[in-house]
C-alpha positions in Angstrom: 109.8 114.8 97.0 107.9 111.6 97.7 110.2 110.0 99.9 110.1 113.2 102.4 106.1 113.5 102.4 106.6 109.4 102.9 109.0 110.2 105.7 107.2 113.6 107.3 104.0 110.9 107.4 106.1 108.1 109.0 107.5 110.7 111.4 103.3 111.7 112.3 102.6 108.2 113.0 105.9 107.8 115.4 104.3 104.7 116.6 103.9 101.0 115.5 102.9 100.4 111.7 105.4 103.3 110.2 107.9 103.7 113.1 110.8 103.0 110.7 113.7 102.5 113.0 115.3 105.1 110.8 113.4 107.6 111.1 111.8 107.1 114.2 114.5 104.8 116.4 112.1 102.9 117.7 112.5 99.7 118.3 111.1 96.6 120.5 111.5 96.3 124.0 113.4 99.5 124.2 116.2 98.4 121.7 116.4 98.5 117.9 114.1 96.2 116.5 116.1 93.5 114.0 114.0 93.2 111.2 112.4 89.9 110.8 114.2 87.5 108.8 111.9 86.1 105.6 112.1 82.6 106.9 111.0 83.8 110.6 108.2 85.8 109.2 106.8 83.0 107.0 106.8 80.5 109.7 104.5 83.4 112.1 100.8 82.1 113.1 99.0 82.9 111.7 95.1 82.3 110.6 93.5 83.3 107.2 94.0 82.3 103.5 96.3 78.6 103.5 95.3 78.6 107.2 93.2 75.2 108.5 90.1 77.1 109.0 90.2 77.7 104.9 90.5 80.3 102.6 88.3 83.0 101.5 88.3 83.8 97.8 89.2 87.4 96.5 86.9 90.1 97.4 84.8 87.8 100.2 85.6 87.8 104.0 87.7 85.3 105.7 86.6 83.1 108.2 86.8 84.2 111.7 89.8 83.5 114.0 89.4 83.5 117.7 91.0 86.1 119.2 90.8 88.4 117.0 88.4 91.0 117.9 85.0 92.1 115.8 85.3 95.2 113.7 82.9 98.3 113.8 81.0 99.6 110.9 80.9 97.6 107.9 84.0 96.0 107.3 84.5 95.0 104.0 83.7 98.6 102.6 87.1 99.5 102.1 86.1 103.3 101.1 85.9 104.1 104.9 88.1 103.5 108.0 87.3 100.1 110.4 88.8 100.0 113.6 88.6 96.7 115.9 87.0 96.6 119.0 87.9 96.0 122.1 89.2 91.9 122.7 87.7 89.6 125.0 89.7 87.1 127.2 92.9 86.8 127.6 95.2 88.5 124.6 97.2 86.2 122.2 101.0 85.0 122.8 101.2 85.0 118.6 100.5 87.0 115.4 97.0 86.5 114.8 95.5 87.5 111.4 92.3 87.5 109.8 91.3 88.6 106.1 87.9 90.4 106.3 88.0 91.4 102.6 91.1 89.0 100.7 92.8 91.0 97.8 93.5 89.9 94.2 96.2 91.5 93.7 100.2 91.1 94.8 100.8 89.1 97.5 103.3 91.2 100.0 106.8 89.7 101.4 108.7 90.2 104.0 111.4 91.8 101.3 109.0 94.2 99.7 107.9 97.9 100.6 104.0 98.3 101.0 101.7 101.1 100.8 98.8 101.1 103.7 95.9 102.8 105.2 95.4 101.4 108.7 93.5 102.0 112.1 95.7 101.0 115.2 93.9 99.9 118.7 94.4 98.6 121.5 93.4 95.2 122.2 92.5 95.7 126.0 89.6 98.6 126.1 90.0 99.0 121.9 90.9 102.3 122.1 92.6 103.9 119.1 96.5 105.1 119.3 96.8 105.9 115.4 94.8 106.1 111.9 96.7 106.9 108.7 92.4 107.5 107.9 92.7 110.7 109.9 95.2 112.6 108.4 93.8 111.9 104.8 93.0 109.5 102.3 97.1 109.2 100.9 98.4 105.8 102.2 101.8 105.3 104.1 104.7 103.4 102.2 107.4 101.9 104.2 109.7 98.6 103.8 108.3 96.0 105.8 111.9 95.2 107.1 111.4 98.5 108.7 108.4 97.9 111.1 108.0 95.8 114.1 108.1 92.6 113.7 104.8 91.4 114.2 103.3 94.0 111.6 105.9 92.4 109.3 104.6 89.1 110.2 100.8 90.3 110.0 101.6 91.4 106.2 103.6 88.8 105.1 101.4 87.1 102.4 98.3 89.6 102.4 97.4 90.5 99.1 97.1 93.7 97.7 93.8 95.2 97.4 92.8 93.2 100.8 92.0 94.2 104.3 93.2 91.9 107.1 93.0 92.6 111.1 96.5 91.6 112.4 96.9 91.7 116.6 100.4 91.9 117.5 101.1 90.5 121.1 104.2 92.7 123.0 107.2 91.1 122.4 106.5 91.0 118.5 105.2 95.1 119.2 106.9 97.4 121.8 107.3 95.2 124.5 107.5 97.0 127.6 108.5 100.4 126.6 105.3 103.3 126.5 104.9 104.9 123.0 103.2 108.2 123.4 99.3 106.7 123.9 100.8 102.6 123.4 101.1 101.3 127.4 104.3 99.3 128.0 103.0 95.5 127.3 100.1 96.7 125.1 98.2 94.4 122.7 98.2 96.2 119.1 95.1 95.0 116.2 95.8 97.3 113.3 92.7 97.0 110.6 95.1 96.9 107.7 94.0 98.2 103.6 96.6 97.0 101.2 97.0 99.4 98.9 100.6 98.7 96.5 103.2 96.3 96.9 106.6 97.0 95.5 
């Protein structure tokens, strides 16, 4: 019973964070996106806790990493939805992350299934495509060898019980190909909750 509300969610979203590529067929750049391989996923850019601008310790807000757009509302309350705002400048070639509240809990690999509550935008204008927030307060479970793989790469080492901003260029997103309200070439920034890792 779990596994078809899990799928009937991932089937709402239909676009980047839960678009399992067997449920959903999408893929990047129009074809079936390979999932990331642990090794490739590991060695993504990425800024945040172990990066050179330093850790945060649990429950306190990373440092800021350029290029990754400011959040609205107050961030670090992780009762309530954050979305980011719109970028500035030109959008990043890389997985950026940034930990605005770091977790205490599990840290997430690229082998294990997750459960999230997320607020997808995109990065030119900030506009939002998807919110698991607005369908309810039940988060989304999905194999992160599932996704595309620059949410892969975004989660890859979060820890559970954090919330990390993770802007996925393109050709680690959808590439060229429109989904629904996602432009071909878009930008992604998903504010991502942590919720279980399994």
């Amino acid at each position: 019973m779990r596994r078809a509300h899990v799928a009937a969610n991932a089937a709402l979203v239909g676009l980047a964070l839960a678009a399992l590529t067997a449920v959903t067929g999408c893929g990047s750049n129009g074809a079936a996106a390979p999932a990331p391989s642990p090794a490739a996923a590991l060695a993504a850019p990425a800024a945040g806790p172990g990066s050179p601008l330093g850790p945060a310790a649990p429950g306190e807000a990373g440092p800021a990493v350029p290029g990754v757009p400011a959040l609205t509302g107050d961030p670090t309350d992780l009762t309530r939805a954050s979305q980011a705002q719109a970028g500035t400048g030109q959008p990043p070639t890389t997985v950026l992350t940034q930990d605005v509240v770091v977790g205490n809990g599990a840290t997430a690999t690229a082998e294990d299934t997750v459960e999230v509550r997320y607020t997808g935008t995109l990065y030119a204008g900030g506009k939002v495509f998807d919110s698991s927030w607005s369908r309810g307060d039940t988060p989304l479970s999905f194999p992160l060898n599932a996704v595309v793989p620059g949410f892969a790469q975004g989660i890859t080492g979060m820890k559970q019980g954090g919330r990390r901003v993770i802007v996925i260029p393109p050709a680690l997103g959808y590439g060229d190909q429109t989904r629904g309200p996602i432009p071909g070439g878009s930008t992604l920034v998903f504010v991502v909750d942590l919720i279980g890792v399994t």
